[in-house]
C-alpha positions in Angstrom: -28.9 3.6 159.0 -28.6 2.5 162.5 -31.0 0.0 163.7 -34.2 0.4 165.6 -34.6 -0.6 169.6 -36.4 -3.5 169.7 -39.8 -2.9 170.4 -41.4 -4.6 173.7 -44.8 -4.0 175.3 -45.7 -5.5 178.6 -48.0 -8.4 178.2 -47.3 -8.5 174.1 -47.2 -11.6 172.6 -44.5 -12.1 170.1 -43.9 -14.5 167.4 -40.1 -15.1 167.5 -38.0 -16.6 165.2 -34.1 -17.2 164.2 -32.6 -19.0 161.9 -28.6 -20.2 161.5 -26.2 -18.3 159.8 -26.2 -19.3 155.8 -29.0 -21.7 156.7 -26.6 -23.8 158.3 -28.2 -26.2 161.4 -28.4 -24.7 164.4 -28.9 -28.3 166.2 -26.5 -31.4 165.4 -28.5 -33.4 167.8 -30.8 -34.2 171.1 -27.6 -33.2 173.0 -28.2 -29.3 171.3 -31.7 -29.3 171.3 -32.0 -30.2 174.7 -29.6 -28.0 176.0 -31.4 -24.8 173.7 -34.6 -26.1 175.6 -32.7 -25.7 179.1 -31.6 -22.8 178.3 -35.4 -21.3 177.2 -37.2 -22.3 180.6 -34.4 -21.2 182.4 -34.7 -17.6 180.8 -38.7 -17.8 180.6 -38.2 -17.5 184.3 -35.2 -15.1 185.0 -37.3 -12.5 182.8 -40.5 -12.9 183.6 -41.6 -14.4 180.1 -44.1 -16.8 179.5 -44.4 -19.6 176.5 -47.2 -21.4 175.2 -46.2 -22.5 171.9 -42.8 -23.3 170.2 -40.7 -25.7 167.7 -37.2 -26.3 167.2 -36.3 -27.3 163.0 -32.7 -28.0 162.1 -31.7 -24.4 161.0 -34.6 -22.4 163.0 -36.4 -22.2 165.9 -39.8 -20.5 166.8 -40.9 -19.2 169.8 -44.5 -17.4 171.3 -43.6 -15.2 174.1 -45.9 -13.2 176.4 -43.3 -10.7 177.8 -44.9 -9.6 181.0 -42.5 -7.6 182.5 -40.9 -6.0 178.9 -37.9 -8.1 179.2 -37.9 -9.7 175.4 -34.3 -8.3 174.5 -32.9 -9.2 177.7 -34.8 -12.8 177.3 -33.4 -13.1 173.7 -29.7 -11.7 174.5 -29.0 -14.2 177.2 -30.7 -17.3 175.4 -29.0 -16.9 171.8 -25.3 -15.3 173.5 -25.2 -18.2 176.0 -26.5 -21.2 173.2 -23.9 -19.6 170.7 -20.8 -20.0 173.3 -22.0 -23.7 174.2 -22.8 -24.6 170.7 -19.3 -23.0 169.5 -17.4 -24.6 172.6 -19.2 -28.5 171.8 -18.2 -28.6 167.7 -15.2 -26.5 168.4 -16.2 -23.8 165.6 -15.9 -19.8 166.1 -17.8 -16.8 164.5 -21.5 -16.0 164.3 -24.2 -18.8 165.1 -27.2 -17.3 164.3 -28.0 -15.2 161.0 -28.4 -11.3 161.2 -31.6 -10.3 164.1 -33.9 -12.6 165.1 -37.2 -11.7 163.9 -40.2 -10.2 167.1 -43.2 -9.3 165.4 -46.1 -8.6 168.1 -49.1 -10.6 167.6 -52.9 -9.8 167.9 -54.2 -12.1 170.1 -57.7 -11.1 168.8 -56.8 -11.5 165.0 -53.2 -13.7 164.9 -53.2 -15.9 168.2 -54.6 -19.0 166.8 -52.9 -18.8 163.3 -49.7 -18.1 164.8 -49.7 -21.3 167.0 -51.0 -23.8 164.2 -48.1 -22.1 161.9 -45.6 -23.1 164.9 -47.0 -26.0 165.5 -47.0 -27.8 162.2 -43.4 -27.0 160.8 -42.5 -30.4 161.2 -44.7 -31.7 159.2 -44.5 -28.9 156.9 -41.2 -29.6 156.1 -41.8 -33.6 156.4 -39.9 -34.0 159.1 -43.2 -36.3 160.8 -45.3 -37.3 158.1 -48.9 -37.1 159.9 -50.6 -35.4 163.0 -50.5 -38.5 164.6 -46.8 -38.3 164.3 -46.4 -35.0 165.3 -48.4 -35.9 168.9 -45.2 -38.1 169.7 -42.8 -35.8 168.5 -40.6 -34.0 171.2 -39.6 -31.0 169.8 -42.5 -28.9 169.5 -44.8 -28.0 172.0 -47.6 -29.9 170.2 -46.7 -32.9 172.3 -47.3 -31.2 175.8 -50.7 -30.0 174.7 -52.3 -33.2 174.2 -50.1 -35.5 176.0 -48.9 -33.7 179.4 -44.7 -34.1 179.7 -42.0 -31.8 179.6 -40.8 -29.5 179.2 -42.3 -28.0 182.7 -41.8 -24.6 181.3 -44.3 -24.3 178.6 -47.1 -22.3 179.7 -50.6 -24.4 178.6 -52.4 -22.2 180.9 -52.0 -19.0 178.3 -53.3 -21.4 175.4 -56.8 -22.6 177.8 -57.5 -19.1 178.5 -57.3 -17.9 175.0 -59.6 -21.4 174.4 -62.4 -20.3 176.9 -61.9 -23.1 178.8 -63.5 -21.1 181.8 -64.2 -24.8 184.0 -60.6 -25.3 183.9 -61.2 -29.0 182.4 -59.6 -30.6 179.3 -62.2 -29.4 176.7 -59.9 -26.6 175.7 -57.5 -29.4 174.1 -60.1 -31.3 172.1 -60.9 -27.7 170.5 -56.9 -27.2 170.3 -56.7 -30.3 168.5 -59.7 -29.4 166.3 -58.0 -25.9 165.1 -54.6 -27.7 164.5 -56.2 -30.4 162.1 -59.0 -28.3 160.7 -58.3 -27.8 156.7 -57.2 -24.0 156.0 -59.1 -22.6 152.9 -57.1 -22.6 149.9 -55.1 -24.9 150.8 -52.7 -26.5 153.6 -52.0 -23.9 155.9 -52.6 -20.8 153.6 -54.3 -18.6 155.8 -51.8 -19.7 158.7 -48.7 -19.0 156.5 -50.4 -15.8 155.0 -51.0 -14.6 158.7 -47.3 -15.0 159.7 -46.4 -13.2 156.5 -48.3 -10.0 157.2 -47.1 -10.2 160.4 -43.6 -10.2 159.2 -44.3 -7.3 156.5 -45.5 -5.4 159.6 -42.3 -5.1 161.4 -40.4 -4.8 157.9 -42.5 -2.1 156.7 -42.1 0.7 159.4 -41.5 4.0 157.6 -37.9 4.6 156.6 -36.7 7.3 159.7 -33.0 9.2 159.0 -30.5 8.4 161.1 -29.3 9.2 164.5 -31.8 9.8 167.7 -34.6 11.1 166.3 -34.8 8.2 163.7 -34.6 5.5 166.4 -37.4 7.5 168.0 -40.0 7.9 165.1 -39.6 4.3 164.3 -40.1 3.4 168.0 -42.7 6.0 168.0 -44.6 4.3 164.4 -44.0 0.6 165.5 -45.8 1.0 168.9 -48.4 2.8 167.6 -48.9 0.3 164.8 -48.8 -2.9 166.8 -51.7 -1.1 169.1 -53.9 0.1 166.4 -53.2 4.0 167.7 -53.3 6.9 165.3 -49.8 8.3 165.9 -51.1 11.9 165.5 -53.4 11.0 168.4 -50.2 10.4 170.2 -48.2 12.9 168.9 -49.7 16.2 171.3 -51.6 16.2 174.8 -54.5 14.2 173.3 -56.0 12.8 177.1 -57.8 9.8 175.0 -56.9 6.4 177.4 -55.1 4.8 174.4 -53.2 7.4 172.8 -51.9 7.9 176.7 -51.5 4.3 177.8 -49.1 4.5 173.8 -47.5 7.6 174.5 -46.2 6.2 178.1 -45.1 3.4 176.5 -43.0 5.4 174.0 -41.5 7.2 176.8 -40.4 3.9 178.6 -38.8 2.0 175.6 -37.4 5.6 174.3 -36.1 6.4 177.5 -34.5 3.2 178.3 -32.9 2.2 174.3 -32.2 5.9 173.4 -29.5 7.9 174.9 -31.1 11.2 174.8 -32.8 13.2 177.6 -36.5 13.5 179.0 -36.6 17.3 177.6 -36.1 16.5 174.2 -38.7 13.7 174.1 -41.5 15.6 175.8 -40.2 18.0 172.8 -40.7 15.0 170.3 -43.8 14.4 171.6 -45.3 17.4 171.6 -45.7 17.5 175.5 -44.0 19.0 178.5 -41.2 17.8 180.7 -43.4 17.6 183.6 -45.9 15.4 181.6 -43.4 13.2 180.4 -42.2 12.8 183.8 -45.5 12.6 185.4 -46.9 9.4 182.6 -43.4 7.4 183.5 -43.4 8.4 187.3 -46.9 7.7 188.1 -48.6 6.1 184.7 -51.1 8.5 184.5 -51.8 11.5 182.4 -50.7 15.4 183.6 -51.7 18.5 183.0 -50.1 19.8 179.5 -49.7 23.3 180.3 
C-alpha cells in the first residue's frame, strides 16, 4: 500500500524521531554530532521551524519542532539527505543511514507538551549515559544544558518553552519551574507517565484506519490524520458544515492534499463533499464559500 503524505499543520508541534539503520550508531563522535547539530539550526531557519527541545543518543535522535510555515518534510529531507551524504563520505560506507521513516507524531500542547519534553530530555540518563540530573545539566547533547545554563547551540528556541511556562514577566522563573517538572517523580514509577505519553502518541500516527491504495487512499488517511491530531469529527468535515473548526480542517486537507497528491481540485471538492468553487475559495482566500 503506498504510503501516506506526511502530515504537517502550521504552527504543529511534532515529536520527531529516527533511529540508524539495524540500530546501528548514527554518531561515531563529537565530529558527527556537531556537524548533525549544524546541520539542524541551519535548516530550523531555511524552513521556518522552530526548536525547543532535542537530544542526540548513539543510534537516535529526537527532535520538538514547531513547523510554522508547514515545512516539516522539506525540514526533514534536507537534514537527514545532507547528514547521510556527510556521514557516508567521513567513514567511507554507502547504503541507507537511517532506518525506514522517521517517526512525526503531532503533539497537544495542552495534554503532551510537557511530557514530551521531560521524555526528550532525560534519554541520557535513561539509557545511563549521565548517571544523575546533575550530570545531565553539563551534558552537551541535549537541550537540557541550554535551559538552565545559557550556551549553544544559538538555535534552540527557549522562548517557545517560557511561553508554554507562563513566564509572562519575561524573567528566569520559568526555568526553576522547568527544572522542577524535569526532576519531579512520575507516578508509578521513573518516567511512566512521560514514556506512556510518547507511546500513545506513537499509536496515534500508527493507528490511522487502513485506506486502499492509490489517490483516494492517500486522501482518506490525510483526511483521518488531520482530523485526529485536531480533535475534529471527520463527518463534520466531510460536507459544507460552516462550523470554524471543521472549516479551518477542511482547508487544511485541501492544502496538504493538493500539494502531496497528484490529483485535481474537482475531484477533491468531490471527496469532500463540496464544490469546486468552495474548494477554490477556502485555499484562495482561507475562508468559507457559499456551497451551492
Amino acid at each position: 500500500m503506498p504510503r501516506g503524505p506526511r502530515i504537517d499543520l502550521p504552527g504543529a508541534i511534532h515529536h520527531v524521531y529516527a533511529r540508524g539503520i539495524e540500530k546501528r550508531n548514527l554518531f561515531l563522535d563529537d565530529t558527527d554530532r556537531d556537524s548533525f547539530l549544524h546541520r539542524v539550526g541551519a535548516n530550523l531557519t531555511r524552513w521556518g521551524m522552530r526548536c525547543p527541545a532535542w537530544s542526540l543518543m548513539p543510534n537516535h535522535f529526537h527532535l520538538l519542532l514547531q513547523s510554522d510555515k508547514g515545512s516539516l518534510p522539506s525540514f526533514m529531507r534536507c537534514l537527514l539527505t545532507g547528514y547521510s551524504k556527510y556521514f557516508n563520505e567521513r567513514h567511507e560506507r554507502v547504503g541507507h543511514l537511517f532506518q525506514n521513516r522517521y517517526k512525526s507524531p503531532i503533539v497537544d500542547k495542552e495534554k503532551y507538551f510537557f511530557d514530551v519534553v521531560k521524555y526528550i530530555h532525560l534519554n541520557p540518563l535513561r539509557a545511563e549515559i549521565v548517571r544523575s540530573i546533575a550530570e545531565l545539566e553539563e551534558y552537551p547533547w541535549t537541550g537540557h544544558r541550554k535551559i538552565v545554563h545559557g550556551g549553544p547551540p544559538d538555535w534552540q528556541d527557549v522562548n517557545l518553552l517560557q511561553a508554554e511556562f507562563h513566564d509572562i514577566d519575561g524573567g528566569f522563573r520559568w526555568i526553576s519551574d522547568y527544572r522542577d517538572h524535569i526532576q519531579k517523580p512520575s507516578p508509578g514509577g521513573p518516567d511512566k507517565e512521560e514514556i506512556a505519553s510518547v507511546r500513545e502518541l506513537s499509536r496515534r500516527e500508527d493507528s490511522l484506519p487502513v485506506a486502499p491504495s492509490g489517490p483516494y487512499g492517500l486522501f482518506s488517511k490525510t483526511l483521518h490524520h488531520i482530523a485526529t491530531s485536531q480533535g475534529v469529527p471527520v463527518e463534520d468535515i466531510v460536507g459544507g458544515g460552516r462550523k470554524y473548526h471543521a472549516v479551518r480542517v477542511r482547508r487544511e486537507v485541501l492544502r496538504v492534499c493538493k500539494s502531496e497528491i497528484n490529483v485535481s481540485i474537482v475531484q477533491l471538492a468531490h471527496w469532500l463533499g463540496i464544490t469546486e468553487d468552495a474548494a477554490g475559495y477556502l485555499l484562495k482566500s482561507g475562508k468559507e464559500a457559499p456551497t451551492k
